[in-house]
C-alpha positions as CSV (number, residue, x, y, z in Angstrom):
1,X,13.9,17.1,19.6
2,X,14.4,19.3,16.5
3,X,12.0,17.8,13.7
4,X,14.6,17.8,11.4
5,X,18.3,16.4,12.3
6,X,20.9,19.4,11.7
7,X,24.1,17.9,12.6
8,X,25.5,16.4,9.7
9,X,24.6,19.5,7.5
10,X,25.7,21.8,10.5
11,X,29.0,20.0,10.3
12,X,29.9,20.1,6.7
13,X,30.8,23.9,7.1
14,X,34.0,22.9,8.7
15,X,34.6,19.6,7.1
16,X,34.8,20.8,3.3
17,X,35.9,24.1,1.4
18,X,32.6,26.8,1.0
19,X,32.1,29.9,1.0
20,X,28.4,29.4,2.1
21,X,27.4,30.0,5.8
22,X,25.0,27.9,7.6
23,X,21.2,28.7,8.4
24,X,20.7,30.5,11.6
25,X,18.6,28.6,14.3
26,X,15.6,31.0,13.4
27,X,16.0,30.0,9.7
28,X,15.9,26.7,10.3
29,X,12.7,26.5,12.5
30,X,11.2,28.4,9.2
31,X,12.5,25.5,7.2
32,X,10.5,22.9,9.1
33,X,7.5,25.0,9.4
34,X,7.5,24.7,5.8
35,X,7.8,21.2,5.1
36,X,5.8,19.7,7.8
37,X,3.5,22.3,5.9
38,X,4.0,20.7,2.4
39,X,4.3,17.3,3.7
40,X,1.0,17.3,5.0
41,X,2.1,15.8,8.4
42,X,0.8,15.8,12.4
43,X,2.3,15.0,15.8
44,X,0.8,11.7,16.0
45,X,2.3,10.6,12.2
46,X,5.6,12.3,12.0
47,X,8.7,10.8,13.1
48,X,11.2,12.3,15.0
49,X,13.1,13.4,13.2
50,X,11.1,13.4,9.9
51,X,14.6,14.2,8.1
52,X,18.0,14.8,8.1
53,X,19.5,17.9,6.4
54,X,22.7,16.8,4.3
55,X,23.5,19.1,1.5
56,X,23.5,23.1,0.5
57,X,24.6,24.9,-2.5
58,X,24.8,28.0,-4.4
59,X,21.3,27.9,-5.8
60,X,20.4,25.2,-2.8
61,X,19.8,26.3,1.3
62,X,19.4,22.9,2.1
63,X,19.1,19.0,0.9
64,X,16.4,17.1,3.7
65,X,16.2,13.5,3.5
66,X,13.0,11.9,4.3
67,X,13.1,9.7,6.8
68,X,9.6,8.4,5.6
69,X,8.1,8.5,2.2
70,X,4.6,10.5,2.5
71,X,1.8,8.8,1.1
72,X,-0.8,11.8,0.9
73,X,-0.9,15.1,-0.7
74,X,1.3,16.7,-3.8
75,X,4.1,15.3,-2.1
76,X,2.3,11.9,-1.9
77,X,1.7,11.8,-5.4
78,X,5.1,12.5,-6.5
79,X,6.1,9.9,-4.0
80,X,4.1,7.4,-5.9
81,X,6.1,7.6,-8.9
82,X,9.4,6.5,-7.1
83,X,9.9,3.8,-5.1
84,X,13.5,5.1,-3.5
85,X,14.1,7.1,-1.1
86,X,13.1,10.9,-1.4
87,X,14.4,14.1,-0.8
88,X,13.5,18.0,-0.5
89,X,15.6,20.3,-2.1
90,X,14.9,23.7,-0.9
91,X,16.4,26.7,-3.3
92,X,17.2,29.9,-2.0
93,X,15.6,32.6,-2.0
94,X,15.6,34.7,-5.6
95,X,18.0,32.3,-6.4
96,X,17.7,29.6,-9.7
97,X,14.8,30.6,-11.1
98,X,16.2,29.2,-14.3
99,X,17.0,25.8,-12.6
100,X,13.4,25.7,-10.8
101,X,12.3,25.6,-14.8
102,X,14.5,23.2,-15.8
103,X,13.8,20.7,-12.6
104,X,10.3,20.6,-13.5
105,X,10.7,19.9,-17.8
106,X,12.9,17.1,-16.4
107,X,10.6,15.9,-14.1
108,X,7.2,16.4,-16.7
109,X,9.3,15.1,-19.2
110,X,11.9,12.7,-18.4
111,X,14.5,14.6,-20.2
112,X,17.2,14.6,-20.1
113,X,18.7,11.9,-18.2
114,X,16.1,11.5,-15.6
115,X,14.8,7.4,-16.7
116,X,14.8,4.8,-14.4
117,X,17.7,3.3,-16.5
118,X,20.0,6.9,-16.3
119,X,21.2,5.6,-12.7
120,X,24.1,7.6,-12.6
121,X,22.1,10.6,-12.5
122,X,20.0,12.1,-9.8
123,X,16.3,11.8,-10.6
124,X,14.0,14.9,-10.2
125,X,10.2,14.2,-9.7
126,X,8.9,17.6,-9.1
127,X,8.9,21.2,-8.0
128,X,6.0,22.7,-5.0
129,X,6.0,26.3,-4.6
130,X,4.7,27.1,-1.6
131,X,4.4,30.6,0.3
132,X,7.3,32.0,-2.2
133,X,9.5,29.3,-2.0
134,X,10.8,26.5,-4.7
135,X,11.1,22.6,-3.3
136,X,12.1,20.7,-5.4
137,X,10.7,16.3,-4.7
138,X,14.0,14.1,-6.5
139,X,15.8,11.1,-5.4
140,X,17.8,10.2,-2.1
141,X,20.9,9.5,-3.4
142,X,22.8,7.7,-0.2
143,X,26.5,8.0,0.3
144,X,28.9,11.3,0.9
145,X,30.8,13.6,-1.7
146,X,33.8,12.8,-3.6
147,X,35.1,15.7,-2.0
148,X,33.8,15.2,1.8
149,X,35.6,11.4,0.9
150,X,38.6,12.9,0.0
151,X,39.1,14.4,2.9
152,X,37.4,13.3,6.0
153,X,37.9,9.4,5.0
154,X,40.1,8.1,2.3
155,X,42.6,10.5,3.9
156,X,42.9,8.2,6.9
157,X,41.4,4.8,5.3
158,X,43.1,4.9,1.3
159,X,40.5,3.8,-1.4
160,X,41.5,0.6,-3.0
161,X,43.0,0.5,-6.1
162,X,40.0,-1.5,-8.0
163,X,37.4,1.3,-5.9
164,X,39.3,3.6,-7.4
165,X,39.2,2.3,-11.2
166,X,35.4,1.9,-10.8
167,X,34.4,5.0,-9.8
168,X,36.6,6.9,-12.5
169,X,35.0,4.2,-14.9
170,X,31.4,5.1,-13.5
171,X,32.2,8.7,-13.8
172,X,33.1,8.4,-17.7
173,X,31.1,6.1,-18.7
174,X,27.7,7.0,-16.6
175,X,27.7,10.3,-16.7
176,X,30.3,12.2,-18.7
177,X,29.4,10.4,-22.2
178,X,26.1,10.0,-21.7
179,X,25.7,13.4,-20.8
180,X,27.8,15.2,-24.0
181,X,26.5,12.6,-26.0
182,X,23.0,13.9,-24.8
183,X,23.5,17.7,-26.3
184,X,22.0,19.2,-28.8
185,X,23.9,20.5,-32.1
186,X,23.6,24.2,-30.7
187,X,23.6,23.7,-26.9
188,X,26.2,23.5,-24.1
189,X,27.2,20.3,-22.1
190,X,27.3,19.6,-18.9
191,X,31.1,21.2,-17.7
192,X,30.7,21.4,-14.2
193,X,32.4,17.9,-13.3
194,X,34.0,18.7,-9.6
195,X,34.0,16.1,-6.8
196,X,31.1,18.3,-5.0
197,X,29.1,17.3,-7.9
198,X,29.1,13.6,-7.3
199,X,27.4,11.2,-4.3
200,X,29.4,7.9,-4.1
201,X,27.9,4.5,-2.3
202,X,29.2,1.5,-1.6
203,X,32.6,2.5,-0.5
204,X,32.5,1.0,3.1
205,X,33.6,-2.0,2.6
206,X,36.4,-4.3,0.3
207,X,33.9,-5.1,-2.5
208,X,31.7,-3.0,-1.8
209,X,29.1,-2.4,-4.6
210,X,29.8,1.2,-5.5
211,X,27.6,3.5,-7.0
212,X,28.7,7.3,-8.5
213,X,25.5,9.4,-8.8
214,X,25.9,13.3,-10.5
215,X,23.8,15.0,-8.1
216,X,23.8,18.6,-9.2
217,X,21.4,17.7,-11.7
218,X,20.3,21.6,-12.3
219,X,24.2,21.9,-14.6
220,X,22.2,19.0,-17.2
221,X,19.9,22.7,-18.4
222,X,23.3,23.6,-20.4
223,X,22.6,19.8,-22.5
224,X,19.0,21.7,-24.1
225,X,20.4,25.7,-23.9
226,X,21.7,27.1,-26.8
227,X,25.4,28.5,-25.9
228,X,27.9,30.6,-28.2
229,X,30.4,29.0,-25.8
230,X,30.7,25.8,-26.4
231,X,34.4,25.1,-26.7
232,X,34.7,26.9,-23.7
233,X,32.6,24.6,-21.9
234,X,34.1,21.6,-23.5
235,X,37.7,23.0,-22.9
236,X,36.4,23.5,-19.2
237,X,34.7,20.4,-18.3
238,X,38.1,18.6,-20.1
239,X,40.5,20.1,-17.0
240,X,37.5,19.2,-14.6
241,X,37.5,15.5,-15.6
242,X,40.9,15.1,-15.3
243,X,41.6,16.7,-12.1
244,X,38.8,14.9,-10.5
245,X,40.6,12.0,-11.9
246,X,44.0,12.9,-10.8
247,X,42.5,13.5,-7.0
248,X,41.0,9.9,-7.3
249,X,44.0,8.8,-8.2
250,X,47.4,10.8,-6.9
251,X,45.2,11.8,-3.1
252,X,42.2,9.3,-2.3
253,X,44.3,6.6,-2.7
254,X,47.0,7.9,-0.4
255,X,51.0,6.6,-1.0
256,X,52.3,3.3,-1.1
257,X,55.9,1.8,-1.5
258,X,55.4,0.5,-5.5
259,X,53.8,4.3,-5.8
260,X,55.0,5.1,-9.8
261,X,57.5,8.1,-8.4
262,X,56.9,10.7,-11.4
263,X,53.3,10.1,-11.0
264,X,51.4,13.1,-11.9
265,X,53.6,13.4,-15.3
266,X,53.0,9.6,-16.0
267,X,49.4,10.1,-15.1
268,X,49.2,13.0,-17.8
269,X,51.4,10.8,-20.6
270,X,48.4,8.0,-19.9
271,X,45.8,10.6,-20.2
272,X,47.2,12.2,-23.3
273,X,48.1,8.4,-25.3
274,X,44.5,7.5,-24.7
275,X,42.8,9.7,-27.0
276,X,40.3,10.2,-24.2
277,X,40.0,13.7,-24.3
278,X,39.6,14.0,-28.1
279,X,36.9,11.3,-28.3
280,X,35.2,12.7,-25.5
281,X,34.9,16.3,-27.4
282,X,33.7,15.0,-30.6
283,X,30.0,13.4,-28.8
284,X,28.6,16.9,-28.9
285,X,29.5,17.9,-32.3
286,X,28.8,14.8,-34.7
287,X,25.6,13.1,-35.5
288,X,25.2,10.7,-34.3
289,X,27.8,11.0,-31.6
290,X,31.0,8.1,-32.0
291,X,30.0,6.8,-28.3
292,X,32.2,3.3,-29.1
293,X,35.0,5.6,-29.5
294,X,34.9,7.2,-26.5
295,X,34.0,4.1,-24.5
296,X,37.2,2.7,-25.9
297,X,39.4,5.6,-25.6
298,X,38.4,5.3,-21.6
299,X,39.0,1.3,-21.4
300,X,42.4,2.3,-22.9
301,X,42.9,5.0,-20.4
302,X,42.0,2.5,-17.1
303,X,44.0,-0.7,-18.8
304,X,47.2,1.4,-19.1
305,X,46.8,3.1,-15.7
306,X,46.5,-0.6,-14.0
307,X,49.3,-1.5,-16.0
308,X,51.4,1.0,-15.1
309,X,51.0,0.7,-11.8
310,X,48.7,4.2,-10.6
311,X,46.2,1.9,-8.9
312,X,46.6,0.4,-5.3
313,X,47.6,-2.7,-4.6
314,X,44.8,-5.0,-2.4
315,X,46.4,-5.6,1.0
């Protein structure tokens, strides 16, 4: 039995859109190697499988869940400062040198948004470098992608209408104004808001509890880095937000028969008469930033979008 569990990473590659390949069977032997190196562990105290691999990226070769929290070594010690379940995060090679910096100011520092009480965001605990390579210790966050969601299982099993209005509301309120609210006066915000970006629990069952977590926590470097592109950024993450929310809305939730038929233009009017966007893009430019205004800009937005019927109906 492989010491790590490959299949659900291995089976990603053909269940979402990437241009990224997947490990060879070489490359992956190397990866263990390396963490049962850093983790400290033996035959007789490992479980098989001590983790499962569930994530990549750009900057990322591989996400490994632990299957059991170490209790000895670096990896112990970071472990002692969480009481969740823990992952490895295992950056490619002369890749995200920049983010390896940031993860570990967050980590040392707790900024930004990396407090017990920011829990829509991924915490980070720590980096290891070890034999040339960056790990970097954060948070399990359980659950899939928006995106995997989107189209290996609200495609065949619709989100709810109410699942739906929560985790747009969790995605506004827990981590978009937080986050621009968060920048500096010179700095960039966090614009990279795509349903890759965000781990959702809870969406099982009819009442589930739901949970949205931003999980791409390396994007938060652009809160404390200066930027001569800031309108850019805040144009960009603007069209990001609201085609995540259109997905949500107009795909994940599938058709029914009381559908609104014009629903992409009605979804835009809504969108628009909320004032949503233009509260959202003052938080990074006034002091201190009008949160309340955004927060109610965004309970307008869900009201009229329940009232006009975008959300659907509970069998």
């Amino acid at each position: 039995m492989n010491r790590i569990d490959w299949s659900k990473y291995l089976a990603y590659f053909s269940q979402i859109n990437t241009r990224q390949t997947p490990a060879s069977e070489d490359r992956r032997t190397e990866i263990e190697d390396l963490l049962v190196e850093v983790l400290e562990i033996s035959g007789s105290d490992c479980p098989k499988p001590f983790g499962t691999a569930g994530g990549f990226g750009n900057g990322t070769e591989v996400v490994v869940h632990l299957n059991a929290t170490p209790r000895s070594g670096i990896q112990g010690n970071l472990a002692a400062k969480f009481a969740g379940p823990l992952a490895i995060r295992v950056m490619r090679e002369d890749k995200g040198d920049d983010a390896i910096s940031f993860f570990q100011q967050r980590a040392k520092t707790g900024h930004p948004l990396n407090g017990p009480e920011h829990v829509h965001f991924q915490r980070s605990l720590g980096v290891i470098q070890r034999s040339g390579y960056n790990l970097v210790i954060h948070e399990w966050v359980p659950g899939e992608t928006l995106e995997w969601l989107r189209e290996n299982y609200w495609n065949t099993r619709p989100l709810s209408g109410d699942a739906a209005q929560e985790i747009l509301r969790q995605i506004v309120f827990g981590v978009v104004i937080p986050s621009w609210a968060a920048a500096s006066d010179t700095s960039g915000v966090l614009w990279d808001i795509r349903d890759a970006n965000f781990v959702v629990s809870g969406y099982e069952a009819p009442g589930g509890r739901i949970r949205v977590a931003f999980v791409d926590t390396g994007n938060l470097r652009h809160l404390i880095k200066s930027t001569e592109n800031r309108k850019g950024q805040i144009h960009s993450g603007l069209s990001r937000l609201r085609n995540t929310m259109k997905r949500i809305l107009m795909l994940a939730q599938g058709k029914w028969e009381a559908r609104p038929k014009f629903y992409e233009r009605e979804f835009e009017l809504a969108f628009k008469a909320s004032g949503l966007a233009d509260n959202l893009s003052l938080l990074p430019d006034q002091e201190p930033p009008p949160v309340e205004l955004a927060e109610e800009a965004c309970h307008a937005f869900l009201n009229t979008i329940r009232e006009q019927g975008f959300l659907r109906p509970e069998p």
